[in-house]
VMD Tcl script that draws the C-alpha trace (Angstrom):
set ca {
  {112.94 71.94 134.52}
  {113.25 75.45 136.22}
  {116.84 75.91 134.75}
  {115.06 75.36 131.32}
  {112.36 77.99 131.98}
  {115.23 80.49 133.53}
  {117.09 79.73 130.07}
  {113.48 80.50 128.31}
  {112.74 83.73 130.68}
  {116.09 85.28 130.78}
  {116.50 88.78 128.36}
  {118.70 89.70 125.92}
  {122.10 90.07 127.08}
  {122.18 88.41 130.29}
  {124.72 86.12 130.81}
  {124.00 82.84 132.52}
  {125.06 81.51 135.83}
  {127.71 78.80 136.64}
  {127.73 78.53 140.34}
  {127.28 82.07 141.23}
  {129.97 83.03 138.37}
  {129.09 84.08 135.00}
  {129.85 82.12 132.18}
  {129.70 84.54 129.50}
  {126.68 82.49 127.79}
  {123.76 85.21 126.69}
  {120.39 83.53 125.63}
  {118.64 86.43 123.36}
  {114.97 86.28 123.53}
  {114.06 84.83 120.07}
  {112.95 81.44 119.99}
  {115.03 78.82 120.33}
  {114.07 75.14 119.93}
  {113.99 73.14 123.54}
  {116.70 71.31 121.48}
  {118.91 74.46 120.99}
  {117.96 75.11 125.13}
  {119.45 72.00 126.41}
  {122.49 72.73 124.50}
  {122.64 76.15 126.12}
  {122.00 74.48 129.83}
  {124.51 71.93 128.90}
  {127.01 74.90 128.31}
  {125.97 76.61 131.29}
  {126.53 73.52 133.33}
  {130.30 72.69 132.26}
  {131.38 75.87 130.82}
  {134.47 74.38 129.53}
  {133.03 71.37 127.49}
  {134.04 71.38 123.59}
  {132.76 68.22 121.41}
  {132.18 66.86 118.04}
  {128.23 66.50 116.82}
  {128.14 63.19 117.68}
  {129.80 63.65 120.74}
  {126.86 66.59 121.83}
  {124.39 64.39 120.76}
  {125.59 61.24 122.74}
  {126.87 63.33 126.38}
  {125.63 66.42 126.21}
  {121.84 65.46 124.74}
  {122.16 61.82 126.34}
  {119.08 61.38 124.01}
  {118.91 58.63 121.37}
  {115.78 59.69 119.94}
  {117.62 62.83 118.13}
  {119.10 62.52 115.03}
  {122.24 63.77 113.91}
  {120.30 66.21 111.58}
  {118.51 67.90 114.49}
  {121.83 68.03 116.45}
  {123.44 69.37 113.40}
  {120.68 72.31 112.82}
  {120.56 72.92 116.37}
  {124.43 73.45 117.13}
  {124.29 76.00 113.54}
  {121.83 77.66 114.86}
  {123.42 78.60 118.29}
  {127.19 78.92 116.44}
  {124.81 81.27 113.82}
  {123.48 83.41 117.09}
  {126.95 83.64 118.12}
  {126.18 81.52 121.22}
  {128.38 78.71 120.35}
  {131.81 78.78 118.68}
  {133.05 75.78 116.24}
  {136.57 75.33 115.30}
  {137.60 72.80 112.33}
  {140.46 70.12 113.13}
  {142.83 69.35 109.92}
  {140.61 66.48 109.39}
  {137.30 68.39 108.60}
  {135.73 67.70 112.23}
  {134.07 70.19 114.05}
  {134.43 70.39 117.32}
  {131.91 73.28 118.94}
  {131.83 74.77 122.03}
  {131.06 77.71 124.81}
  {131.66 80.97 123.63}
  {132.72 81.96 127.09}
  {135.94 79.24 126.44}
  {137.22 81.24 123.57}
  {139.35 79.74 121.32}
  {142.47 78.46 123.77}
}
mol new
graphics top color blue
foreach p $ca { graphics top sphere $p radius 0.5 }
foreach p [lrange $ca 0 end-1] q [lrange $ca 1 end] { graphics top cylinder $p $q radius 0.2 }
display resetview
């Protein structure tokens, strides 16, 4: 829980912390859901993950109780912030992911 309150405490602009490197992940100080937070940790965790919405909500949430709706609003709202990047496969899939990855 104290990576989720660092996440909560941490001001605008700073970038978060993957083993003593930075990540390139800034969490502004507007609210964000505890939802759109455990995204962000996720992120901050494995800097280099990149998944569909079902695939964030089965790995990186690991929580059944969400729906795919919450997911959904959640991940819009962080790609929205410019916190999370999505990129569209030929198919119409979204696959989102760190900022901090770019778009290799």
């Amino acid at each position: 829980m104290r990576a989720l309150r660092d996440l909560r405490a941490r001001p605008r602009g700073t970038a978060v912390a993957h083993g003593g490197s930075r990540v390139g992940l800034a969490v502004p100080n507007e609210h964000h859901s505890d939802l759109e937070l455990a995204i962000l940790r996720y992120c901050a965790d494995h800097p280099n993950a990149a998944d569909t919405l079902d695939g964030v909500r089965r790995w990186w949430l690991a929580d059944p109780t969400r729906t795919t709706g919450e997911v959904e609003a959640a991940l819009d709202a962080l790609v929205a912030a410019g916190l999370l990047d999505i990129r569209r496969l030929p198919d119409g899939t979204a696959i989102y992911f760190n900022r901090a990855r770019g778009s290799d």
